[in-house]
N, C-alpha and C positions, 0 to 999 in steps of 0.2 A: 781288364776291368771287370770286377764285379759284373753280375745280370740284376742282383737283387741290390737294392737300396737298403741298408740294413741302419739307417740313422732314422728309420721310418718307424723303428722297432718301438711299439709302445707296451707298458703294462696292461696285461690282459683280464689273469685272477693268481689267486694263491690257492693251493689245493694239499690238506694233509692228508688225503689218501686217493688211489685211482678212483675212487668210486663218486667225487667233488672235482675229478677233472672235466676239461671243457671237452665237450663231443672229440668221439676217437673219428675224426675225418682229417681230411688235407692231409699234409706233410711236418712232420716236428724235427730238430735238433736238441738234443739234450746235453749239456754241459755236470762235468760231475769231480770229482777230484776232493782231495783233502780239506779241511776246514783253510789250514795255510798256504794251500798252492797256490793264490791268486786269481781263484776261478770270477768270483766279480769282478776284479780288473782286466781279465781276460775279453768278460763278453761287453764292458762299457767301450773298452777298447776300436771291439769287432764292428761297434754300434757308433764309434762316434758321439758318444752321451757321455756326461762326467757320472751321473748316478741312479743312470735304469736298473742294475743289479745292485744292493746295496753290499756295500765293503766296509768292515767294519774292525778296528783296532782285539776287538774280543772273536777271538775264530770262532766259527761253529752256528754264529748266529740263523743263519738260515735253515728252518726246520721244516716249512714248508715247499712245496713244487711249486716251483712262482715259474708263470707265461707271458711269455711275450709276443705278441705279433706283428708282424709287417706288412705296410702299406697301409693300411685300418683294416685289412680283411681279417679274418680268422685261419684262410686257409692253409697259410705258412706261419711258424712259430718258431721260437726258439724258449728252450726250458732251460731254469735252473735251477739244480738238482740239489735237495740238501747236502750239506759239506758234513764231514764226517773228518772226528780223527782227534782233534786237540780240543773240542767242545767240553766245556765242563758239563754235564750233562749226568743225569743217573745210568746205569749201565740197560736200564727197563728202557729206558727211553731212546739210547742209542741203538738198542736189539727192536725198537718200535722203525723207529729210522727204516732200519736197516731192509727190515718186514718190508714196509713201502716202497722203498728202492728196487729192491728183488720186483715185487709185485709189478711196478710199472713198467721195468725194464723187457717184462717175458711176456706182459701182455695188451701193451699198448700198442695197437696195429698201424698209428700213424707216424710212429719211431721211426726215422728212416736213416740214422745216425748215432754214434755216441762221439763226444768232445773229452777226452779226458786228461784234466789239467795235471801236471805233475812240476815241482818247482825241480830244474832244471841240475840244482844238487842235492837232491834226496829223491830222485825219480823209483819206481816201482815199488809202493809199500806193499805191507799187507792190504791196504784199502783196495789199490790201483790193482793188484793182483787177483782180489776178490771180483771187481769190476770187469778186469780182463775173461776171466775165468765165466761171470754169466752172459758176457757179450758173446764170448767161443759156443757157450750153449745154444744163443738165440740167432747163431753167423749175422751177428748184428756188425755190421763194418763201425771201426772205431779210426779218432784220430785226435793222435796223441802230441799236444801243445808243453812240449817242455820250457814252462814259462821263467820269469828272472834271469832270462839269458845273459841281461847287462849287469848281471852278479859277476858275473864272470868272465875272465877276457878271452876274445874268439877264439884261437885254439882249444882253450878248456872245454870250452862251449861245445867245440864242434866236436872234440874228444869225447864229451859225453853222450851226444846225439849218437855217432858211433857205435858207442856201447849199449846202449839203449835199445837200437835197430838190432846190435849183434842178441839181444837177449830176445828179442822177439820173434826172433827169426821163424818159429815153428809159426806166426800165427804170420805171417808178412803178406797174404792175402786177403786178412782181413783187416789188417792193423798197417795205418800209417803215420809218422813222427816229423815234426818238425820242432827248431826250434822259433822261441816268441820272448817279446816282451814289450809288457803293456805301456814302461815309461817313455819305453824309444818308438814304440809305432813297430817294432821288425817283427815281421813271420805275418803281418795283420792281411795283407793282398792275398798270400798263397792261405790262410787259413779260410779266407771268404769265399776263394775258388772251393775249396773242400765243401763248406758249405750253398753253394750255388750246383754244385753235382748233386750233392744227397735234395735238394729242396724243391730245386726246378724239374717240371716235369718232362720229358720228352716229348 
């Protein structure tokens, strides 16, 4: 069983740069992945709610770091990370993005995770790669939710997660995979334990 109650999880603020986030204290999870990985249905899922993270038929739409906290405190949070990737967007704007994403990731001191969504058949883009790559810089521990699992029928499924582990392998002590999916409920128990190690303190 969970430790945290994560249907507690409310809107907290939106923030388009570090410098409009809320106080760097407590504990945060950040959630991050493609425009189309699923990453709002991933954390409404986590949470129990149909529409704390907004999902929206147009990818990309999320441009800002929208927060959420749990319990009504402040102290524990979970972030969601603008989506990147299939956004129509000007290329200034995407390289703005991008700026803020780097920026938060290397120097927000209350990070004590990264969630990185990947749809379950198109896993590791250039995005994911890029993500991997400043998580490796900052030994920011990541874990990786290969979501739309019920795309695909379980052997495939599990064939992918396989492969997926086998490409990781150099990072496999900072990097962990499971598979998820938001319409069946599965991977949602073992992803909240993930989240209840990086949030709860000792």
């Amino acid at each position: 069983m969970s430790r945290l109650n994560y249907q507690t999880a409310r809107f907290l603020t939106s923030a388009p740069t570090l410098a409009q986030c809320p106080p760097d204290a407590g504990a945060e999870v950040a959630f991050a992945g493609r425009s189309n990985a699923g990453k709002s249905s991933a954390i409404n899922a986590l949470t129990q709610q149909k529409a704390l993270a907004r999902t929206s038929k147009t990818p990309g739409r999320t441009q800002l770091i929208n927060f959420f906290s749990l319990v009504g405190g402040e102290s524990q949070r979970l972030v969601d990370l603008p989506g990147y990737g299939f956004a129509k967007v000007p290329e200034k704007v995407k390289l703005e993005w991008q700026r803020h994403l780097a920026d938060y990731l290397q120097r927000r001191q209350s990070l004590r995770g990264l969630v990185l969504v990947m749809d379950v058949r198109h896993p590791l883009s250039e995005f994911d790669e890029m993500m991997l790559g400043w998580a490796d810089e900052q030994d920011m521990a990541v874990h990786i939710l290969l979501t739309k699992a019920d795309k695909l029928k379980s052997g495939a499924a599990k064939n992918e997660l396989h492969k997926v582990r086998g490409r990781l392998r150099e990072w496999e002590d900072l990097v962990s995979v499971q598979l998820f999916s938001s319409l069946k409920r599965e991977g949602v128990d073992e992803a909240q334990a993930k989240l209840d190690e990086w949030l709860v303190a000792d």
